[in-house]
C-alpha positions in Angstrom: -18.4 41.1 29.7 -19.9 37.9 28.8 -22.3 39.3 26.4 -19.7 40.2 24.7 -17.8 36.7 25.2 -20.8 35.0 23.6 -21.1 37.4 20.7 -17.3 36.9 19.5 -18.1 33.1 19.9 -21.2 33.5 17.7 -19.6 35.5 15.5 -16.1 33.2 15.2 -18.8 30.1 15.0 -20.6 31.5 12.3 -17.2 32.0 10.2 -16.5 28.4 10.7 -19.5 27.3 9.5 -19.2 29.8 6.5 -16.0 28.1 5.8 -17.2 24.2 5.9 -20.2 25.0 4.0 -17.7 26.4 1.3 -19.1 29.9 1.1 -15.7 31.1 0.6 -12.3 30.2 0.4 -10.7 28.8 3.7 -7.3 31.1 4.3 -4.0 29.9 5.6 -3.8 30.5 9.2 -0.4 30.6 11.1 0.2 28.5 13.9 2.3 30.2 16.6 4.8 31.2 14.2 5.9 27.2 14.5 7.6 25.2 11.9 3.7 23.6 9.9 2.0 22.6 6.8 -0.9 23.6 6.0 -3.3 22.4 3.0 -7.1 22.9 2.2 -8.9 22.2 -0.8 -12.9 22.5 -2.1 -14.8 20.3 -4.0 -18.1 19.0 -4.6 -20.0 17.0 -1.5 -23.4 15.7 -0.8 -24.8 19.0 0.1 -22.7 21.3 -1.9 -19.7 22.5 -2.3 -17.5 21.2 0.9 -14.1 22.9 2.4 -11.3 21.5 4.4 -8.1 22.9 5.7 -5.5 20.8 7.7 -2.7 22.5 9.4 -0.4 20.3 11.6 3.2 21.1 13.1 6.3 19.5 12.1 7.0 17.8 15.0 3.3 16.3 14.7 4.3 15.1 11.3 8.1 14.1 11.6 6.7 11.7 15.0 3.7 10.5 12.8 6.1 8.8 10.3 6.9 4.8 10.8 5.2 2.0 9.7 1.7 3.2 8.9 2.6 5.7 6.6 4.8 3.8 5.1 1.8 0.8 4.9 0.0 3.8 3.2 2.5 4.9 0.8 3.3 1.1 -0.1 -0.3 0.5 -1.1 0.1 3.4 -3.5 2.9 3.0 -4.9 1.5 1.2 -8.0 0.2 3.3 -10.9 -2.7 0.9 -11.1 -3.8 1.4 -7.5 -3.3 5.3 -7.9 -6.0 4.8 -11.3 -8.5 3.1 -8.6 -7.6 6.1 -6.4 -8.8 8.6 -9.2 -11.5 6.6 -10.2 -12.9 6.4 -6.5 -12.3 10.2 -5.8 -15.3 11.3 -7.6 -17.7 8.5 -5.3 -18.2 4.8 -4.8 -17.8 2.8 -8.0 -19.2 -0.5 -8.1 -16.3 -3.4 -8.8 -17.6 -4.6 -12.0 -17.6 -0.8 -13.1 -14.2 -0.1 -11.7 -12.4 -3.5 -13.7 -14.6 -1.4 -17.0 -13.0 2.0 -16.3 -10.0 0.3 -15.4 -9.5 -1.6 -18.9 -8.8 -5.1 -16.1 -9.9 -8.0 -18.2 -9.7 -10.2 -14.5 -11.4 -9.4 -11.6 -8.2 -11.2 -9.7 -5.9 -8.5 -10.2 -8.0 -6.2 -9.8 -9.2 -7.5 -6.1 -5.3 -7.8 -5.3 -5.2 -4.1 -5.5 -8.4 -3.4 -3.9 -7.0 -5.6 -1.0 -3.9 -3.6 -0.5 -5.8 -0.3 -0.4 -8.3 -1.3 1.7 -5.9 -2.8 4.4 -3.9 0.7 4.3 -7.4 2.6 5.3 -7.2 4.1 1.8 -10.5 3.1 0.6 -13.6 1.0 2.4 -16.6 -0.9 1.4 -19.7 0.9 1.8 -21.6 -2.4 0.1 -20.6 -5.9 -1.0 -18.5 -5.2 -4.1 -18.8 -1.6 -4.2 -15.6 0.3 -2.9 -15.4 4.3 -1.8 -12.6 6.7 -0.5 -14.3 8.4 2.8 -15.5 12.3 2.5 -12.7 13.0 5.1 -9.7 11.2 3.1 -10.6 12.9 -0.2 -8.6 16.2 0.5 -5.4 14.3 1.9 -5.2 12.0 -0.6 -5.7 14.9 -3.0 -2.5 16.9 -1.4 -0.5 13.5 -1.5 -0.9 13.5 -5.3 -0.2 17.0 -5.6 2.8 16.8 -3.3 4.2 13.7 -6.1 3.7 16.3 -8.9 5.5 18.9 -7.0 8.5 16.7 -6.3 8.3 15.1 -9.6 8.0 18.2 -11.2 11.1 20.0 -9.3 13.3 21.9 -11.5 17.1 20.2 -11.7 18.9 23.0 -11.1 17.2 23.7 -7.9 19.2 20.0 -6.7 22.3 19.8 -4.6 25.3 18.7 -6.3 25.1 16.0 -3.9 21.4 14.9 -4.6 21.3 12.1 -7.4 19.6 13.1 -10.0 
């Protein structure tokens, strides 16, 4: 019996492993047939090609909301701050590189935003004036962009009479 125990541990280990390594795709799993999202994305990382899936209940989600989340959304609800986002995504960028990529002619601006997005936990300073999203915020922030394009994207006629338009 517990030979058996260890070898279905081995064996559910090694698929976990499989999937953060990003051997292959990470599949939806249902949680107890309870109300959840789940999301899970790929991309490149340090040692290749890195997976993630998140899966949390509503209730998780609906008691998580209140001020720090809405700190977070505030410090990206500029389209300026969502550029630095996009730029950062792909790995730290150095500040004077960022203002380039950026088209900011002043640093000051610039370091406002920085300042809002780094008090949210949205980004971090790995090095004096250098500025990087962390490996584990990539895929979140990722799905919070998608989620915009998803509601942004809605069809009209899918909207309540009652829903402004």
């Amino acid at each position: 019996m517990m030979g058996e125990d260890l070898a279905r541990l081995v064996a559910e280990l090694a698929q976990r492993v499989e999937r953060l390594e990003g051997k292959r795709p990470v599949p939806a799993v249902a949680v107890d047939d309870e109300p959840h999202v789940t999301y899970s994305g790929s991309g490149p990382g340090d040692n290749g090609t890195v997976a993630w899936q998140i899966i949390r209940g509503w209730p998780d989600i609906l008691d998580g909301t209140g001020e720090r989340s809405a700190a977070l959304f505030s410090a990206l609800a500029s389209p300026l701050r969502l550029r630095i986002v996009a730029e950062l995504i792909g790995g730290e960028v150095a500040t004077a590189e960022l203002a380039r990529r950026l088209d900011q002619p002043s640093t000051g601006q610039l370091f406002h935003h920085l300042k809002e997005l780094l008090a949210a936990g949205v980004i971090y300073q790995p090095v004096r004036a250098t500025y990087a999203i962390r490996s584990e915020n990539v895929v979140p922030l990722l799905a919070m962009l998608c989620a915009a394009i998803d509601i942004r994207e809605s069809p009209q006629e899918a909207r309540h009479d009652s829903e402004p338009p």
